[in-house]
C-alpha positions as CSV (number, residue, x, y, z in Angstrom):
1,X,97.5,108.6,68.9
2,X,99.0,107.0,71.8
3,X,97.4,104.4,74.1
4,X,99.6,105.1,77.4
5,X,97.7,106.4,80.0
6,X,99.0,109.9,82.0
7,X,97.8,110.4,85.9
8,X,94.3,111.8,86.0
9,X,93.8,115.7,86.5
10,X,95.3,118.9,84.9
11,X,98.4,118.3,82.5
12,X,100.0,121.5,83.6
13,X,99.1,121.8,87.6
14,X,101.4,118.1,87.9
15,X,104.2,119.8,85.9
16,X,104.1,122.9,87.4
17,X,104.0,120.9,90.9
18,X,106.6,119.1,90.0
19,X,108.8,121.9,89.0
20,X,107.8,123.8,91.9
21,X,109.7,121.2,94.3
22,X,113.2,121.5,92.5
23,X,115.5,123.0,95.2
24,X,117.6,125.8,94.3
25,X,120.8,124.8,92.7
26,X,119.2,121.8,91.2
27,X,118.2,121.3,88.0
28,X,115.8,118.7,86.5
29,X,116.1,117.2,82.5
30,X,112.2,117.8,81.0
31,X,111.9,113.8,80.8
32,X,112.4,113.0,84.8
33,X,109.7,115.6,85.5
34,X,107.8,114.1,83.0
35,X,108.0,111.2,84.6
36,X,107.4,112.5,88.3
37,X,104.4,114.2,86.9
38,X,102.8,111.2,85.1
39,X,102.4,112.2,81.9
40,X,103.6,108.8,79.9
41,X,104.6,108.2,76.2
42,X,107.2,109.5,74.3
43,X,106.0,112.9,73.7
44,X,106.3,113.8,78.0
45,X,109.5,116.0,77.6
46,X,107.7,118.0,74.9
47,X,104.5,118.2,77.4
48,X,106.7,119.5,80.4
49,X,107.4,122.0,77.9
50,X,104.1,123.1,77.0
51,X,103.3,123.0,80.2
52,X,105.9,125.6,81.2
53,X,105.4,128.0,78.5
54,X,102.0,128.1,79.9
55,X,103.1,129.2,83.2
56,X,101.2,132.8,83.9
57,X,103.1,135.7,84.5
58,X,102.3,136.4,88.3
59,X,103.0,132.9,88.9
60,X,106.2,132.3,90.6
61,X,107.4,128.4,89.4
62,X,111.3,128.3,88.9
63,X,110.9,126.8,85.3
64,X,114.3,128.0,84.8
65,X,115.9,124.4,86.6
66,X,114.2,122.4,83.9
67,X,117.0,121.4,81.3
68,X,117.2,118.8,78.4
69,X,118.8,115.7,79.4
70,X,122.0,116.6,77.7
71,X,122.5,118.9,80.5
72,X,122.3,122.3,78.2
73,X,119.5,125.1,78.2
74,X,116.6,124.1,75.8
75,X,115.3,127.3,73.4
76,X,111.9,128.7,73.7
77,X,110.1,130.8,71.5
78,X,111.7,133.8,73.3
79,X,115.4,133.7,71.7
80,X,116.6,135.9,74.9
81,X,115.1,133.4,77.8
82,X,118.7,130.8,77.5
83,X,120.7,134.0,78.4
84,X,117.7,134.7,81.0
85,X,117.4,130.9,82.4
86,X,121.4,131.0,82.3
87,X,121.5,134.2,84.6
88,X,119.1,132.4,87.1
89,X,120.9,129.2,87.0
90,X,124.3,130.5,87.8
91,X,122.7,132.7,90.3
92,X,122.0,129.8,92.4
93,X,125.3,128.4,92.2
94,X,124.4,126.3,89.0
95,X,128.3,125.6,86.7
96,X,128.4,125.6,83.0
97,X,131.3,123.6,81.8
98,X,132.3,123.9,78.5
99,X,130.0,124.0,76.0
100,X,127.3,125.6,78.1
101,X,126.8,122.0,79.8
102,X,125.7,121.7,83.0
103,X,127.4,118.1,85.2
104,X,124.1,116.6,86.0
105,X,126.3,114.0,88.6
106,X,127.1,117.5,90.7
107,X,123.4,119.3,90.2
108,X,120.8,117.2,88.8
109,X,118.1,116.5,91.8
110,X,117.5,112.5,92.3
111,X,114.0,112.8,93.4
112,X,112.4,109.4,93.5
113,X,108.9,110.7,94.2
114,X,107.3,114.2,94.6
115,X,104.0,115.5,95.9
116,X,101.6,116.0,92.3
């Protein structure tokens, strides 16, 4: 069990207030809002990710501009959601170069410190 300490309150309600601020054509890798949310250790990415496949229905959170740090579309347990989270990304403007990477100099968002 790990000994670093995440901000107090709900897990999920930082991520998805995190998430919530990425502007439209901006993406975000699952560690930096990790680490805008608080949650520390190693295992943060993986917690962003709970957190967002937690994210109810009628709830509108753009999970879709949360990438892995490599810049490509992470799989969820839904095999169709990268073609889905692809559609919504290049909807806003969002470029896949080859590969299916997306240039995080041209989109990622530089936040130094959100509102949680």
């Amino acid at each position: 069990m790990s000994s670093a300490k995440s901000a107090p309150g709900n897990r999920n309600d930082r991520v998805w207030a995190v998430v919530r601020q990425i502007p439209e054509g901006r993406v975000l890798t699952y560690k930096r809002v990790a680490e805008l949310a608080q949650i520390s250790g190693r295992s943060g990415a993986r917690q962003v990710g709970y957190a967002l496949a937690q994210i109810p229905a009628e709830v509108d959170i753009p999970w879709h501009r949360v990438i892995n740090a490599q810049g490509m579309l992470s799989p969820r347990a839904n095999p169709d959601s990268v073609d889905y989270q692809r559609e919504l990304l290049s909807l806003e403007g969002i470029e896949f170069g080859l590969g299916g990477k997306i240039d995080l100099e041209q989109f990622l968002w530089t936040a130094k410190k959100v509102k949680i």
